[in-house]
N, CA, C and O of each residue as an XYZ file, in Angstrom:
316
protein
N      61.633     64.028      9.512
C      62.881     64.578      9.045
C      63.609     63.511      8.239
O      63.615     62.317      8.541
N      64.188     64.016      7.245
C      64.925     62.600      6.367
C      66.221     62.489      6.622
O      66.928     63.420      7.009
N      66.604     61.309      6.408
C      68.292     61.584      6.514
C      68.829     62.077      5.948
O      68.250     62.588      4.989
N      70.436     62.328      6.097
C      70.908     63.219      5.176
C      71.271     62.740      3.723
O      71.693     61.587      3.638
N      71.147     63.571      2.426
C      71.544     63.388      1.340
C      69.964     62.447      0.367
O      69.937     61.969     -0.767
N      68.923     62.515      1.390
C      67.547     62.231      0.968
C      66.527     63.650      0.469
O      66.312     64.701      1.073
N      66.168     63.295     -0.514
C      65.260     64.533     -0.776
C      64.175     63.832     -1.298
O      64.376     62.857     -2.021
N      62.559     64.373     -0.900
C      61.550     64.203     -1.517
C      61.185     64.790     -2.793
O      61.177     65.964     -2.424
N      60.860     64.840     -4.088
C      60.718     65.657     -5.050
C      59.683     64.990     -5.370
O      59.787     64.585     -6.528
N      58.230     64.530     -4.618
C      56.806     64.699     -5.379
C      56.497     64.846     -3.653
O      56.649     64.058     -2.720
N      55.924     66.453     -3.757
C      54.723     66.448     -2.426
C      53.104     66.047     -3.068
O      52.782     66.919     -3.874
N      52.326     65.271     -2.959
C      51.022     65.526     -3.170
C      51.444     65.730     -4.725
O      51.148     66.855     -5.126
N      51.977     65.022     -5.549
C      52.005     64.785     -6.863
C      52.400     66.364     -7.622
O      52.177     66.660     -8.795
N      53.145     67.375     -6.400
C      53.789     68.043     -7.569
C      55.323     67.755     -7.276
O      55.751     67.386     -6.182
N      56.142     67.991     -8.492
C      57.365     67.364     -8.649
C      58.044     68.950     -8.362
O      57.704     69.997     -8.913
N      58.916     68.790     -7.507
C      59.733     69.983     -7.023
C      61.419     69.742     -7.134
O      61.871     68.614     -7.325
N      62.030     70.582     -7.032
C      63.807     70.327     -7.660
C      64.297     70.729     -6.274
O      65.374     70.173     -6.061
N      63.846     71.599     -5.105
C      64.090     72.098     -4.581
C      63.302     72.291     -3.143
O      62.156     71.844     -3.089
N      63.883     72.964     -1.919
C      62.922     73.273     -0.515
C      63.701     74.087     -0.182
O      64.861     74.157     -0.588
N      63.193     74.787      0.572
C      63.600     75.985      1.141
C      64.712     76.018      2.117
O      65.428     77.013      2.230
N      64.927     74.528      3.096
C      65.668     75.120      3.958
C      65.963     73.001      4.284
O      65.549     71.976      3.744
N      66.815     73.306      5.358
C      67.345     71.570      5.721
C      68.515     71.579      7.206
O      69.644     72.070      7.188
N      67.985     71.033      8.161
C      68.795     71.459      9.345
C      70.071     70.598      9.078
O      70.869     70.609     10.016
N      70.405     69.899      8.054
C      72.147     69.237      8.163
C      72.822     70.317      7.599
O      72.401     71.306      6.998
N      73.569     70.073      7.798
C      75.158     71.350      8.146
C      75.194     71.509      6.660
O      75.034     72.633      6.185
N      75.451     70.166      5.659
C      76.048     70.551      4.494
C      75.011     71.448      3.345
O      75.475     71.987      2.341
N      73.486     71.481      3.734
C      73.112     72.304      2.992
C      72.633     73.595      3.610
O      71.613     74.166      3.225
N      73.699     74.197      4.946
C      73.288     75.595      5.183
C      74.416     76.234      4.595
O      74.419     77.464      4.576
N      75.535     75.497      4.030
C      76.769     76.309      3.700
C      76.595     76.256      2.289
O      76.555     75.284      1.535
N      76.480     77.722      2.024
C      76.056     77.465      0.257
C      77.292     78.536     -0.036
O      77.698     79.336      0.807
N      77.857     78.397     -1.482
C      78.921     79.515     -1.625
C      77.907     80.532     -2.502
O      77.096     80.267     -3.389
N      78.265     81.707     -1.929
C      77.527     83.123     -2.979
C      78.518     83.965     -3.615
O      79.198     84.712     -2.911
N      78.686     83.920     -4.974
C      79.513     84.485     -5.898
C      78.975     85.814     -6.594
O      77.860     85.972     -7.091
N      79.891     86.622     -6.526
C      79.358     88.196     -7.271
C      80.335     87.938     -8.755
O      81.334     87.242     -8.935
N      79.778     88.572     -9.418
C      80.545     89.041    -10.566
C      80.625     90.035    -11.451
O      80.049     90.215    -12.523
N      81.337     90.596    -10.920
C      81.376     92.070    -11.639
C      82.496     93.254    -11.604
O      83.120     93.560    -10.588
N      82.644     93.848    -12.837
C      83.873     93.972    -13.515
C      84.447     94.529    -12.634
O      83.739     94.893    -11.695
N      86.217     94.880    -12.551
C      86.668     95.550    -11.476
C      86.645     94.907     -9.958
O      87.064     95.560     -9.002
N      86.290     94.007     -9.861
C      85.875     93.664     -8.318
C      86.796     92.564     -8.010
O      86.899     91.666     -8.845
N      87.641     92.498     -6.671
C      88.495     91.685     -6.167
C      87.327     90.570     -5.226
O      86.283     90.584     -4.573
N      88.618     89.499     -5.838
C      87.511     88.411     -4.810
C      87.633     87.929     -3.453
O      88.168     86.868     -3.133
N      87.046     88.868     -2.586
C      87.253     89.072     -1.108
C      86.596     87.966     -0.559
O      85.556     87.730     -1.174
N      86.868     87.008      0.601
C      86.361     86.027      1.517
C      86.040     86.551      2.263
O      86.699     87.497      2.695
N      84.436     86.058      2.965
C      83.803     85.894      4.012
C      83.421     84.946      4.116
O      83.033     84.162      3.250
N      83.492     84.791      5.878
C      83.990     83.293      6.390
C      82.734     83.448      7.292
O      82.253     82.506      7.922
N      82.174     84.895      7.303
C      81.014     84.790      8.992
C      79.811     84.909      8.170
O      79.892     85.335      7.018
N      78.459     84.481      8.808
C      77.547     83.910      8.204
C      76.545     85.230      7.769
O      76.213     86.285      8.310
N      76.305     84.650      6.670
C      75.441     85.714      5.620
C      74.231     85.553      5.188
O      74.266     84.501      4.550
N      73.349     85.908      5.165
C      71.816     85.586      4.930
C      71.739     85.885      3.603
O      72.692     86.266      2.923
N      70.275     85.667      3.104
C      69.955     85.713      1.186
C      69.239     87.497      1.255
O      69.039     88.209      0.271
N      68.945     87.893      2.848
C      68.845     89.705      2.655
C      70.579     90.341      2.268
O      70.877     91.364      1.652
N      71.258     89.566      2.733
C      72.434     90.556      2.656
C      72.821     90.809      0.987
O      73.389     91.830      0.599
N      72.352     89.549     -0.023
C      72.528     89.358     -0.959
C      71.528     90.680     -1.469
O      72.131     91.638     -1.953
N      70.064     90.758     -1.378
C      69.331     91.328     -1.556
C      70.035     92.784     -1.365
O      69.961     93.568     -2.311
N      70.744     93.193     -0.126
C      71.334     94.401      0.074
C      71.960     94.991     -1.021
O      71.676     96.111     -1.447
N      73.134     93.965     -1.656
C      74.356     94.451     -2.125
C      73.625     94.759     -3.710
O      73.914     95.872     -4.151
N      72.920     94.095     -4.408
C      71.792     93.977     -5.252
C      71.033     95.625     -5.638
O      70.939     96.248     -6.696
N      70.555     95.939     -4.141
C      69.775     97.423     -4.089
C      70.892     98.050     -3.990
O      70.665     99.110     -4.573
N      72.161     98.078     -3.552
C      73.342     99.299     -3.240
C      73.492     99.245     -4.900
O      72.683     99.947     -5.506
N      74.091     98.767     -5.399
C      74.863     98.735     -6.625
C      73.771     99.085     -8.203
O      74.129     99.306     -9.360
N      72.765     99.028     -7.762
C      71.739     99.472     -8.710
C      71.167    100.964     -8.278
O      70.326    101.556     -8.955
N      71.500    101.272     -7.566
C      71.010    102.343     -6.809
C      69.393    102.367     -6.723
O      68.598    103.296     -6.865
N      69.208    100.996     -6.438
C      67.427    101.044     -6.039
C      67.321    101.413     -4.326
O      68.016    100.835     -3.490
N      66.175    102.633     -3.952
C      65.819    102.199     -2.643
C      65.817    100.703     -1.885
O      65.428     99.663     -2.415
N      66.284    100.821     -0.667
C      65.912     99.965     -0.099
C      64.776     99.786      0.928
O      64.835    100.230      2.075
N      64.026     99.290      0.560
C      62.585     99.250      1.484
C      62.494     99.321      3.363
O      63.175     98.792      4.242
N      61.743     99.906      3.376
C      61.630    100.707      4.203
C      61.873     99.712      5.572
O      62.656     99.951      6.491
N      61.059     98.638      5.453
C      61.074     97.480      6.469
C      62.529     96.593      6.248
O      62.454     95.469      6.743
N      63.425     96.809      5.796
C      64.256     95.563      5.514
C      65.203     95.886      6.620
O      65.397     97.101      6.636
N      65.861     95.261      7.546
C      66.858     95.154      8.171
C      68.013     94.737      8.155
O      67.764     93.586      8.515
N      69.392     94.762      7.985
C      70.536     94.131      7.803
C      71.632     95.110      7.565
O      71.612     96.340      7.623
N      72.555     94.313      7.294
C      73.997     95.191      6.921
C      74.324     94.669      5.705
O      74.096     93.496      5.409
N      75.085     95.830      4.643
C      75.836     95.568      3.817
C      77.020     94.626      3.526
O      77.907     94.968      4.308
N      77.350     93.835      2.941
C      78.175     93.096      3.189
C      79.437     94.046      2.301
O      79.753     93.927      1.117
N      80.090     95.155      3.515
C      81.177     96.085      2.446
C      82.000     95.375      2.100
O      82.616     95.834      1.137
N      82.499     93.954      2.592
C      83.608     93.277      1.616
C      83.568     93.356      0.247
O      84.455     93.794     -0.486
N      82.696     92.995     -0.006
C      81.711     93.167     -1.325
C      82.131     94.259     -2.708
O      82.501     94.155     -3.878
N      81.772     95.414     -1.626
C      81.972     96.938     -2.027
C      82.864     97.853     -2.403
O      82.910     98.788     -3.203
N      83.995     97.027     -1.131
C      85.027     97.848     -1.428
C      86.104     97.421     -2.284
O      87.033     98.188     -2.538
């Protein structure tokens, strides 16, 4: 595990910008911004996953949402 504010960017000689995930605090709090016309900019403070993002994504396009996906809408969002 590295300390914090350390990142590796060559595994096995490929050069990466990025990883998926990091147990220190400051990179689980990421801010997620919508933008789109008409829409007030509502705060949420309780924790949100990258499906909920995926949710609001399929509501507003009016794509199905797959059959296996689980979660809630984030209606702050919405309304």
């Amino acid at each position: 595990m590295l300390d914090p504010y350390w990142f590796i960017n060559d595994f096995d000689g490929l050069t990466v910008a990025t990883t998926h995930d990091s147990h220190w605090k400051y990179n689980q709090h990421v801010p997620v911004i919508f933008v789109i016309n008409s829409l007030e900019a509502p705060k949420i403070y309780r924790r949100v996953e990258t499906v909920n993002v995926a949710y609001i994504l399929w509501y507003y396009h009016s794509i199905k949402i797959p059959s296996r996906a689980s979660c809630t809408l984030l209606m702050e969002v919405l309304e």
